[in-house]
C-alpha positions as CSV (number, residue, x, y, z in Angstrom):
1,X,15.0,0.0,-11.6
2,X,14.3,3.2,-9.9
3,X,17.6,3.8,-9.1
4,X,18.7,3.3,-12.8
5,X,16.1,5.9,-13.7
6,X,16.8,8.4,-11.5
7,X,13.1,7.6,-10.7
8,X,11.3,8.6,-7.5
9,X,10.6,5.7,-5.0
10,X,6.9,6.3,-3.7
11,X,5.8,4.4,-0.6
12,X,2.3,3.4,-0.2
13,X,0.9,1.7,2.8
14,X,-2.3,-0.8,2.7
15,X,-4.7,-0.4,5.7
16,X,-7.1,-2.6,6.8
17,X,-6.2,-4.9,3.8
18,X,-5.4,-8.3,5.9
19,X,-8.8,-8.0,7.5
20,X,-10.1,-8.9,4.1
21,X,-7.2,-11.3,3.1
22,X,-5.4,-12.1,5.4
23,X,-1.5,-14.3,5.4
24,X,-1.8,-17.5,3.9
25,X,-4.7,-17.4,1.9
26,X,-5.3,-17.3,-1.5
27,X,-9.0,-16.1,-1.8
28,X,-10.4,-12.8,-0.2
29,X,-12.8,-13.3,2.8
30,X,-16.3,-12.4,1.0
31,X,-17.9,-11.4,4.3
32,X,-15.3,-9.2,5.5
33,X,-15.8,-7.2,2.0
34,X,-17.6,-4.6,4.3
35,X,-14.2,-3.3,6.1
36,X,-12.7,-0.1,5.5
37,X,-9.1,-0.5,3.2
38,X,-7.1,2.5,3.1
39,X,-4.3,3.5,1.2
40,X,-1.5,5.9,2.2
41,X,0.2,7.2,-0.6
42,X,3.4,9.1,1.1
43,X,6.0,11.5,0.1
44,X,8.0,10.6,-2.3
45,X,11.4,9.8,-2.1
46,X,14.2,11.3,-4.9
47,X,16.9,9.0,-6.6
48,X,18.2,11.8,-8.8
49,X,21.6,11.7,-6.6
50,X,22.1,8.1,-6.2
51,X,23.0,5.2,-7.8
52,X,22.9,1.7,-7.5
53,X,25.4,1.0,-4.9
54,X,22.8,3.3,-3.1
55,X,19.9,0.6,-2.9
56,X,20.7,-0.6,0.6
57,X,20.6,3.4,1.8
58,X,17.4,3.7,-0.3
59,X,15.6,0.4,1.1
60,X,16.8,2.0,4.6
61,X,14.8,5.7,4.4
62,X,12.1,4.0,2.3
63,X,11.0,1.3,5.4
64,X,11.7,4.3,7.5
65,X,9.5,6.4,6.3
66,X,6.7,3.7,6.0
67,X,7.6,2.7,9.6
68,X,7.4,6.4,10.7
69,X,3.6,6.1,9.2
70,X,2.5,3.0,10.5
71,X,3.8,4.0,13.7
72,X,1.9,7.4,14.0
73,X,4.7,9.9,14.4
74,X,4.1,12.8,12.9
75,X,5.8,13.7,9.7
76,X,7.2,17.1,8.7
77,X,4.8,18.6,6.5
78,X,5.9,19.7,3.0
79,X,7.4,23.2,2.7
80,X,6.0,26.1,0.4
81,X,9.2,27.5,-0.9
């Protein structure tokens, strides 16, 4: 869909989330409500250029650039021009 609207893709990661509710179940763990969640909202990614033979490219940067998060390594900041 993103694709076909020229939309921006824009990666969010969930910390801390499976802590609270974790793989295969269905109902949150009440006394785990205390933990910290996070989110990570990151750069976002442009579609203006590409189209939908482009989704396997796409799929590629966007799990790269959530893998580059989860991973720690630092990620270029934003330039000012």
């Amino acid at each position: 869909m993103a694709l076909q609207c020229s939309a921006p893709i824009v990666p969010v990661i969930i910390r801390g989330a499976s802590r609270v509710m974790p793989k295969q179940h269905f109902v949150p763990m009440w006394n785990y409500w205390s933990e910290e969640i996070t989110l990570e909202i990151l750069e976002p990614i442009e579609t203006e250029n590409l189209d939908v033979n482009s989704k396997k490219e796409l799929m590629d940067r966007t799990w790269t650039a959530m893998d580059r998060a989860l991973s720690g390594a630092p990620r270029a900041l934003p330039s000012n021009n």
